[in-house]
N, C-alpha and C positions, 0 to 999 in steps of 0.2 A: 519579380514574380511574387503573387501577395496570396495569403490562404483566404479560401473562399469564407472565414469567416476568424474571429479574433480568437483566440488559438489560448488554449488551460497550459497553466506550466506549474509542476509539484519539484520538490526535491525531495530527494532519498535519505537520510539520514543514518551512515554508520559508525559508531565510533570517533576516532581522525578523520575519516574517509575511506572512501574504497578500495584504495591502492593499498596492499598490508604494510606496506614500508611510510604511509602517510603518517605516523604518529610520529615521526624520525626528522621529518621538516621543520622548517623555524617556525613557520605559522600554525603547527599543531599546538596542541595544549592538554598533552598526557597525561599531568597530573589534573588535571580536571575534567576526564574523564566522568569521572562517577559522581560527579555534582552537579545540582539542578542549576548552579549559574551558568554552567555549561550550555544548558540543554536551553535553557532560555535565551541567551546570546544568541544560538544559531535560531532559533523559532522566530525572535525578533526582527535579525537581519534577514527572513526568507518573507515576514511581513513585510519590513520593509520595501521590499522587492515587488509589493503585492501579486504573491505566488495565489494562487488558489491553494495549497495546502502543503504539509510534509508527510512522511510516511516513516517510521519509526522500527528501524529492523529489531526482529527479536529472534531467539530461538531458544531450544530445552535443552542443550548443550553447547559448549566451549565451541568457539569460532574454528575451523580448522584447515587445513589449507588442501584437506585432502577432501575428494568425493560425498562420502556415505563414512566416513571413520574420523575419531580424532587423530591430533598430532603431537609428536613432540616437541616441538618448536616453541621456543622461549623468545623468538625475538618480534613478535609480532603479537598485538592485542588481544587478548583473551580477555573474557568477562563481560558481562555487561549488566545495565538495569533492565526493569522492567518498562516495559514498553507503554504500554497501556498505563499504569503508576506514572510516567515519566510524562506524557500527556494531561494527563490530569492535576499533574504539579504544574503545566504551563500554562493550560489553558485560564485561568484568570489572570495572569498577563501579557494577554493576547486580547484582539479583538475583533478580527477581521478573518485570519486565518485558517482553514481545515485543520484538520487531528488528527492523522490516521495512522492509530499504533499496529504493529504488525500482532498477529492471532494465532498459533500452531491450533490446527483442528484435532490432529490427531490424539494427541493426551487431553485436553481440557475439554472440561462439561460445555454444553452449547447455553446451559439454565445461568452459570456463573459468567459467562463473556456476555451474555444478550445484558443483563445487569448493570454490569461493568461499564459496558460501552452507551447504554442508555444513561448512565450517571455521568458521563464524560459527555454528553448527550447536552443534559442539563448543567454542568457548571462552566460549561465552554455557551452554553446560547444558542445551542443548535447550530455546531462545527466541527461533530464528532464520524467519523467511519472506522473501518475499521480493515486490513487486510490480512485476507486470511492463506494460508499456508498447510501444507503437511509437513509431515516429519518420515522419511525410510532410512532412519540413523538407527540399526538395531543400540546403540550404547544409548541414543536418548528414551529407547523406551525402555532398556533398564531402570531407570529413574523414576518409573510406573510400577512396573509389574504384572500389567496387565494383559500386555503381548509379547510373541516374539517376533522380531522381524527379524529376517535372515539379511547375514552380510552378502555384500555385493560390491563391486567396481563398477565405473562410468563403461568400463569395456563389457558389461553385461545388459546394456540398457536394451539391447534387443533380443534379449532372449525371451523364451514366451514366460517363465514364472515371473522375471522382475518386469515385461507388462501387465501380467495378472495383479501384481502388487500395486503399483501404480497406479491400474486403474480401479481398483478395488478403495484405496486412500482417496483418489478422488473422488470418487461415488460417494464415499463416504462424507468430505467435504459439503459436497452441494447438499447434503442430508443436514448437516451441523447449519449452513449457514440455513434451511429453509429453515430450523427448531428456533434459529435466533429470531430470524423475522417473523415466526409467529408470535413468540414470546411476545414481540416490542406489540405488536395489535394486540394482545391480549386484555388489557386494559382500552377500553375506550376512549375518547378524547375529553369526555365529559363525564366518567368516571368517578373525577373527585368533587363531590358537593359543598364540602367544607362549610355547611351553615351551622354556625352557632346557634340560632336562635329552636334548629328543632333538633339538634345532635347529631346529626347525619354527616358524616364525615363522607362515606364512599357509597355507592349505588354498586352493590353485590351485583345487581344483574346485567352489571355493564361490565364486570370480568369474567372473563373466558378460558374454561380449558381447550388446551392447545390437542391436546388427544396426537402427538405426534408418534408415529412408530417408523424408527427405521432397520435397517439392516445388523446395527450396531448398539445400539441405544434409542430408550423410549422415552420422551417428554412428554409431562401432563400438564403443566401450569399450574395457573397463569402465573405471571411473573409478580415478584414482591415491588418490582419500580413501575410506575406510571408510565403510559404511554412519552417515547421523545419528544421534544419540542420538532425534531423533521417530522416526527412519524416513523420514519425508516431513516437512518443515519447508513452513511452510506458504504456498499460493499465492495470491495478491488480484489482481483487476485491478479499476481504473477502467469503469463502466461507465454513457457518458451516455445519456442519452433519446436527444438530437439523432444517434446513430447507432448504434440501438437494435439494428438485424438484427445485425451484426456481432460489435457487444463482448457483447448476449448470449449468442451462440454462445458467444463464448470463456469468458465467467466460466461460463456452462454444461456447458460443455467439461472446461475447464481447473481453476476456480478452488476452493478451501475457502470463500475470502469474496469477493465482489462488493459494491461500494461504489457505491452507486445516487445521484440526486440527485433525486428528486419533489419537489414542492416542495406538497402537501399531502397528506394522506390519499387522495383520489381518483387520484391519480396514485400513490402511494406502492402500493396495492393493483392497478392496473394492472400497476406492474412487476417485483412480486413476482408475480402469473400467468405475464406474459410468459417472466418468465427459469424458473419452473418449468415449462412448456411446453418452452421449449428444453431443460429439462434433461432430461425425461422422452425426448424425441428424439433426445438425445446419449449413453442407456441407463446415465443414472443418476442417475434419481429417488429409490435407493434407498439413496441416500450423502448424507450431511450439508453446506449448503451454508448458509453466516450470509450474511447482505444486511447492509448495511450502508448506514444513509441519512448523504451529506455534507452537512454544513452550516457556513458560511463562519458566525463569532458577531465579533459587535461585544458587549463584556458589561461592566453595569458595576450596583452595587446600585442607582443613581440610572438610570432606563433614559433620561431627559433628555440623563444626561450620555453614554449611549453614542451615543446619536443625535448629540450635540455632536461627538464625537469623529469618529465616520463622516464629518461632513460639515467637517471641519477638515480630516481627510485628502483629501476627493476634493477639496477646493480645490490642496493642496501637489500635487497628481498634475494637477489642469487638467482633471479628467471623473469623472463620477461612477462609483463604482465597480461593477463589476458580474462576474456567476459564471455558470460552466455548473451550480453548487448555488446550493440556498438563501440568504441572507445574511439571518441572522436579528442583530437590533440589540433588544437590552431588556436583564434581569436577569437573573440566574442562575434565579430563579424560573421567572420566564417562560418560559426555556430548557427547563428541565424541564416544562412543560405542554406545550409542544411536542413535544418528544422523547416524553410520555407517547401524546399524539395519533397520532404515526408509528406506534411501536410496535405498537399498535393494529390497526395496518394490514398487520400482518406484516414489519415490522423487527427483527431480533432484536440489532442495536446501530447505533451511530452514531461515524463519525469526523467530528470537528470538525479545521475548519482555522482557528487563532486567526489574526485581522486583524494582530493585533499581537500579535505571541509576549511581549514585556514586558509586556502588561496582561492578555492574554486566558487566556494558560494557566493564571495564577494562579486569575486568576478562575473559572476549570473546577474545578482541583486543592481551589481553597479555599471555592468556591461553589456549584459546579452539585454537585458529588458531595455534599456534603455533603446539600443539600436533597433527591438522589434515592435517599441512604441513610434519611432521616427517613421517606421517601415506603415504603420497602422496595424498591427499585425496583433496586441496585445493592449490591453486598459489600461488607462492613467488613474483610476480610482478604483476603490473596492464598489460593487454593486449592491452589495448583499451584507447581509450581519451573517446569514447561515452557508454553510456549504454546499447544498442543496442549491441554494438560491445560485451561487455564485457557479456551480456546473450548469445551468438552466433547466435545472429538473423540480420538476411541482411537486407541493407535501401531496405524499399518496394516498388515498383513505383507506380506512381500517376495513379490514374483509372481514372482521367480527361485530361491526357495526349493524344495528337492527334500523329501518325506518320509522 
């Protein structure tokens, strides 16, 4: 069974890995955590692989093991870099590869990330996106000051005030990312005149205030960086089942790609309706949008030994482990019967988040790809310099462009 076209494949990028007990393995590398040879090493090897791109988790407080609260847990990673910083360290030694650092919407400006990511824009060659997130961690917006958000438990998720929150954050999102995409149009494509010979560095009337107003915050423009080398470098959100009204709007909304979590085919075909539904109602059914199904992999050619491994870790962590995705534990093979399965179902690619970034990325880059190029299922060359290019999405033109 072959997917009706060659199929995008990203990884997730956390820390050791996604398992909390991953830093504890031989093939982790904890003390190198917080070093850019780290972070290079795994971007390399996912080049290698020729992934379409990584995705770079972040967030505005300590990793925790709990819902909506920190923890006091000493045995498991806490910390990390910046996201987007950590991207921009890689990307000149990369060359093929997407960038996509994760975004909290809810404390940062939308004028300092549309910047940020436009500059990761340019020193990467146009292979930069960006995924965006909220935050309903009341401790991370102590770290502000500018709201409060009330505490809550996962056992509260259907009460009507934490949907009012929820989708209040989301609204709020699809507001941030529209302030960022204007930003980046705000400068024109031909903007910069740069002639020495009459002094004219920029054409003033080919920048644009953006005159955004939303619910939460107002942007005027235009931005201090140059329009992207894409145009639009491109947008992802998260988008789970368990609070489905919301984040579909937003990847509906908002997003290029939405990263779904079904956890078969019949759900996988559910939520490819759902969020094309939404899309058609947010009046843009007629723009290209990738799904993306996650799946957390345990992989190993011996599938005995990954299930060994799985259950080795959720000993060191004291609970079995578990996902708002899939967690799929077999072989590379296997991997791809699965993956072929989804596909099926209207996925048009899959980011994987490795358990264990020492055993699992390899085994992606040197295993799964390989069996889903024998399959035809995935490219043997990069196509593209940009990321854009390499999703099959066209530079978009500027809605602030005059004739």
């Amino acid at each position: 069974m072959s997917p009706i076209s060659p199929l995008h494949l990203a990884v997730a990028l956390d820390g050791a890995g996604w398992h909390p007990a991953a830093w504890r393995e031989p093939a982790a590398r904890p003390h190198d955590l917080l070093t850019a040879g780290y972070w290079a090493d795994l971007v390399a090897e996912a080049e290698r692989g020729l992934l379409d791109f990584v995705t770079i988790e972040d967030s505005l407080g300590l990793q925790s093991s709990r819902f909506t609260e920190p923890d006091g847990r000493t045995d498991q990673v806490r910390g990390r870099l910046d996201a987007v910083l950590v991207a921009a360290r890689i990307a000149p030694l990369t060359r093929h590869i997407g960038l996509v650092p994760t975004v909290v919407a809810t404390h940062t400006e939308p004028f300092h990330i549309s910047k940020a990511i436009a500059t990761l824009d340019y020193v990467s060659g146009g292979r930069a996106g960006l995924r965006v997130q909220v935050s309903a961690r009341r401790n991370e917006a102590a770290h502000f000051g500018r709201r409060t958000i009330p505490g809550f438990g996962i056992e509260d998720l259907d009460t009507p005030a934490v949907r009012e929150l929820t989708a209040d954050l989301f609204e709020e999102a699809g507001d941030y990312v529209e302030a960022v995409r204007r930003l980046w149009d705000s400068w024109e494509d031909d903007a910069e005149i740069r002639d020495t010979a009459t002094g004219r560095f920029i054409d003033r009337d080919k920048l644009h205030y953006i005159d955004f107003e939303g619910r939460r915050f107002s942007v005027k423009g235009p931005s201090i960086t140059p329009r992207p080398p894409q145009g639009q470098p491109i947008v992802s959100a998260l988008a789970h089942e368990t609070a489905s009204g919301a984040l579909f709007e937003l990847v509906a909304r908002s997003a290029d790609i939405g990263y779904v979590t079904p956890h078969d085919p019949d759900e996988a075909r559910a939520v490819v309706a759902a969020i094309s539904a939404a899309r058609t109602a947010a009046g843009r059914a007629e723009e290209p949008l990738h799904l993306f199904g996650d799946l957390v992999v345990f992989l190993d050619e011996d599938p005995a030994a990954a299930a060994a491994r799985r259950d080795r870790l959720d000993g060191l962590a004291g609970y079995p482990y578990t996902s708002d995705a899939r967690v799929f534990t077999g072989s590379p093979a296997q991997l791809a019967d699965l993956i072929e399965e989804l596909a099926q179902a209207g996925l048009s690619g899959f980011r994987l988040r490795p358990a264990v970034i020492g055993d699992d990325l390899p085994a992606i880059t040197r295993g799964l790809v390989p069996e889903l190029q024998r399959r035809g299922a995935f490219r043997r060359a990069y196509e593209s310099d940009t990321l854009r290019g390499l999703l099959g999405l066209a530079r978009p033109a500027n809605r602030y462009a005059t004739v």
